[in-house]
C-alpha positions as CSV (number, residue, x, y, z in Angstrom):
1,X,10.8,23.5,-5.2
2,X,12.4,20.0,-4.7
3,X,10.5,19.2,-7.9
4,X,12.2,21.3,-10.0
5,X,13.9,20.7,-13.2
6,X,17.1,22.2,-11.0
7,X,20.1,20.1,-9.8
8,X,19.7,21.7,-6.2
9,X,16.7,23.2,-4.5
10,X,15.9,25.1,-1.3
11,X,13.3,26.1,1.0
12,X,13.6,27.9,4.2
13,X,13.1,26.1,7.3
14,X,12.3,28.5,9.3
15,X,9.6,29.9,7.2
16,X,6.9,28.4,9.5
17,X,6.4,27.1,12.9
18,X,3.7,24.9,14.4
19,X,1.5,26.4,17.1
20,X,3.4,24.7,20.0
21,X,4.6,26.1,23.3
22,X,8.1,27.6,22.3
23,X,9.2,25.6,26.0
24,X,8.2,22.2,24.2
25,X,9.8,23.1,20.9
26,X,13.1,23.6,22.8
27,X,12.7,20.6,24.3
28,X,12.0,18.2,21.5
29,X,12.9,20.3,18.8
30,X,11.1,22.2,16.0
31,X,11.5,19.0,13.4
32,X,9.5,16.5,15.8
33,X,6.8,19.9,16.5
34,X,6.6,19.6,12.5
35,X,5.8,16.2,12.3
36,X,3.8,16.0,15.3
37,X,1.3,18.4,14.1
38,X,1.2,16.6,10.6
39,X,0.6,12.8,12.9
40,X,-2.0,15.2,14.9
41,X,-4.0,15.9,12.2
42,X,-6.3,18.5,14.2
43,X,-7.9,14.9,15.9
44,X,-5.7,15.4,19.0
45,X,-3.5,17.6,20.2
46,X,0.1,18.0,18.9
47,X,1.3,18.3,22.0
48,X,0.6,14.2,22.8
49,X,2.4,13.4,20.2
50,X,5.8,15.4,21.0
51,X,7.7,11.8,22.5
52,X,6.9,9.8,20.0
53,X,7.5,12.1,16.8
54,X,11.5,12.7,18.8
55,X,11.4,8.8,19.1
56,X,11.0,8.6,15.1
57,X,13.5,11.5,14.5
58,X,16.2,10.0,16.6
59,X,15.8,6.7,14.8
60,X,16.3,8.5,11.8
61,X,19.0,10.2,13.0
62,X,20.8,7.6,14.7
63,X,20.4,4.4,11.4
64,X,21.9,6.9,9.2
65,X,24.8,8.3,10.9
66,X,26.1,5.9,14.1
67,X,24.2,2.5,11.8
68,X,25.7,-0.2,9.2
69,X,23.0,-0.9,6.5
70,X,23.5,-4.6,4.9
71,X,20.7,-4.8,2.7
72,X,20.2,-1.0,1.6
73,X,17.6,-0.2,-1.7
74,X,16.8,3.1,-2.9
75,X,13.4,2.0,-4.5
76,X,11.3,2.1,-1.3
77,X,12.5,6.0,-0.9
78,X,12.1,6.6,-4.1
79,X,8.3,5.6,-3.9
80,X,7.9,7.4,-0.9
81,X,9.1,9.9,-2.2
82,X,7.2,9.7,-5.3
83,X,4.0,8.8,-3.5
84,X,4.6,11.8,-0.9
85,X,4.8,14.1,-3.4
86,X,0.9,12.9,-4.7
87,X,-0.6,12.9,-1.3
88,X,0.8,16.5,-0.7
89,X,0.2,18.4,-3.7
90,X,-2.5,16.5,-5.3
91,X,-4.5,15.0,-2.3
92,X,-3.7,18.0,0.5
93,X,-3.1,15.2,3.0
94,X,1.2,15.5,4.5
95,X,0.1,13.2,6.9
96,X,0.0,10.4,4.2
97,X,2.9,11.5,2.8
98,X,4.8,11.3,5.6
99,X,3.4,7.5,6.1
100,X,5.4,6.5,3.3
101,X,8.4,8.1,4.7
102,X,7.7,6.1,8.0
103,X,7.5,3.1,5.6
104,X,10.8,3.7,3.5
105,X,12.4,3.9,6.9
106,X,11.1,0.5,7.9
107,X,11.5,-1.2,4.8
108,X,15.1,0.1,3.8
109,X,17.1,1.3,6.6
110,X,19.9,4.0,6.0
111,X,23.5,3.4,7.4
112,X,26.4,5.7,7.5
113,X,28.1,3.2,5.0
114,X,25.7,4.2,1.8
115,X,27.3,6.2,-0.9
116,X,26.7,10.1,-1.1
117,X,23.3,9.5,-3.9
118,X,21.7,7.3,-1.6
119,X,22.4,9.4,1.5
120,X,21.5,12.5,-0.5
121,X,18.2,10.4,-1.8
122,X,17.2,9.9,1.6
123,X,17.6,13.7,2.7
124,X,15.8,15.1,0.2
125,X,12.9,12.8,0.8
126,X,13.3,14.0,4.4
127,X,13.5,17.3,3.8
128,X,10.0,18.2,3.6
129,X,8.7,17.1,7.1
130,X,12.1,17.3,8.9
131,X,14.0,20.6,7.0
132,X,16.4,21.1,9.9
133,X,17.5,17.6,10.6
134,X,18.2,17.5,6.4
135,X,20.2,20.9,6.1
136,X,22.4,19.3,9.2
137,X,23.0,16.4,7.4
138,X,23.7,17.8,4.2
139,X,27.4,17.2,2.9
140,X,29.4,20.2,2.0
141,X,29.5,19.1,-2.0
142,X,25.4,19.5,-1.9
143,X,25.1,22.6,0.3
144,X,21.5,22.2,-0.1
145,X,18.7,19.2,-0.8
146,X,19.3,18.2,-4.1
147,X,16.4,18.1,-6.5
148,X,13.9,14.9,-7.1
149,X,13.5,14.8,-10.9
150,X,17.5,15.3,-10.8
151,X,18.0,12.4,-8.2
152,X,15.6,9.9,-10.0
153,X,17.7,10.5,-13.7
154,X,20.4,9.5,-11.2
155,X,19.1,6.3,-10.0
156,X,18.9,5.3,-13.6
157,X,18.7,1.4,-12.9
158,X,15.3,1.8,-11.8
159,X,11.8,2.5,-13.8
160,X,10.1,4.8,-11.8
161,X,6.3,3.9,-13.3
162,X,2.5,6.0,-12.1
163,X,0.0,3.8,-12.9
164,X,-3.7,2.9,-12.1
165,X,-6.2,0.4,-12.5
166,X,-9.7,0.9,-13.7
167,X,-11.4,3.4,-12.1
168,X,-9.1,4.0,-9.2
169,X,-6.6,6.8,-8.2
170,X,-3.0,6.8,-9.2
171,X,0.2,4.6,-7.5
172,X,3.5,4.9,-7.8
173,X,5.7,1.7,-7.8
174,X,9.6,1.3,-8.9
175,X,10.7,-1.4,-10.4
176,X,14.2,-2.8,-11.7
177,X,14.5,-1.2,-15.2
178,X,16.1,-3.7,-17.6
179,X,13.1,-6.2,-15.9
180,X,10.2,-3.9,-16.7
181,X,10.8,-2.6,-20.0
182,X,10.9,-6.6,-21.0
183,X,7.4,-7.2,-20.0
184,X,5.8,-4.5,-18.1
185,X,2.7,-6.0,-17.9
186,X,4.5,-8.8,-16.4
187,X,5.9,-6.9,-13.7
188,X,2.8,-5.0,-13.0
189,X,1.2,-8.4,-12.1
190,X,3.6,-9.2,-9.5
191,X,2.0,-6.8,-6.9
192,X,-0.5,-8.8,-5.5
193,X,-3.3,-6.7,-5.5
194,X,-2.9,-5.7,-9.3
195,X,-2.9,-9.6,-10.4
196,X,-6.2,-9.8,-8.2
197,X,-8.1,-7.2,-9.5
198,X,-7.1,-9.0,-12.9
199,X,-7.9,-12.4,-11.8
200,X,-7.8,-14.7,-15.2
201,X,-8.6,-11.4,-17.4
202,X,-6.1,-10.6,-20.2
203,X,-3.9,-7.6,-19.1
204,X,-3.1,-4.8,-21.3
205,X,-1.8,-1.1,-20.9
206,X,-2.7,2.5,-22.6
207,X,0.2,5.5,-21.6
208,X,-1.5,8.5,-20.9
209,X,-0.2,11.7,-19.8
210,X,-0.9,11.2,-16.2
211,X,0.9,7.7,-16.3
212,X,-0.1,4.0,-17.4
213,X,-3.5,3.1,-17.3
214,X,-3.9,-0.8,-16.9
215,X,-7.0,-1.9,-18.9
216,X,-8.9,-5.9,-18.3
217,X,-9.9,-7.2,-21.7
């Protein structure tokens, strides 16, 4: 439902709940029971991962509301974003897409100072793995996550661009838009591992449906 064509989307957070004692989830909270079943990953139990997972919420919780960000960028969230979406619906794996959540966190921290898109960009890619945390958060203009497509047309300075290489899956990379409709190809070669796949190979690109398809001559 967040990727709707819709302005605002919802999903009830209390649709489901992990299989953890209802004594720990009191504790540490349904959100970090959430997450740590996705970190669990049926490989060990959810339980052991209760402190840590509350750790990562209240670092969440505590760089975007008490926290001055100096150096903010929406592109790593949007990518995470992007990329979380994939993993969940096209690869069944949250626990991936939730690593690129953990990433976008470490790469561009939140602050209470960001303007209402960014902070609303940040709970919506949130939202999935943390609903309750989100719909706290949420400002009384939004009353509810606001939708993905609908917050990318809104971060129109960046090109938001799916692509692969020959034979492999499908990425997601954002780039600075006015740079990347100059020379695409140009700014496809700046990610390190696309420019040594290419090596000295000429570089060209085919748009399919599913996204650009980089091609070695």
């Amino acid at each position: 439902m967040l990727w709707n064509e819709l302005e605002h989307a919802w999903i009830d957070p209390s649709g489901s709940a992990p299989a953890i004692d209802r004594l720990l989830i009191e504790e540490y909270g349904i959100d970090a029971a959430r997450i740590a079943h996705i970190c669990a990953q049926g490989s060990v139990p959810a339980t052991s991962l209760l402190e840590s997972c509350f750790k990562w919420l209240a670092r969440l919780d505590r760089q975007f509301n008490q926290c001055e960000s100096r150096s903010f960028s929406a592109a790593p969230w949007l990518e995470a974003a992007l990329q979380s979406y994939d993993h969940i619906i096209g690869r069944s794996s949250a626990y991936c897409g939730f690593s690129q959540i953990r990433r976008a966190l470490r790469e561009a921290s939140p602050g209470q100072n960001l303007n209402q898109l960014q902070k609303e960009l940040i709970i919506s890619a949130v939202y999935p793995y943390c609903p309750l945390w989100a719909r706290f958060n949420l400002t009384e203009a939004a009353g509810m996550p606001l939708s993905m497509p609908w917050l990318i047309q809104n971060f129109s300075e960046f090109a938001c661009i799916r692509f692969a290489l020959p034979g492999g899956g499908w990425h997601w990379k954002v780039f600075a838009r006015g740079r990347f409709d100059q020379n695409p190809v140009g700014e496809l070669l700046k990610l390190r591992w696309v420019k040594k796949a290419a090596g000295n190979r000429p570089v060209n690109i085919k748009n399919l449906d599913e996204g650009l398809q980089i091609c070695f001559a």
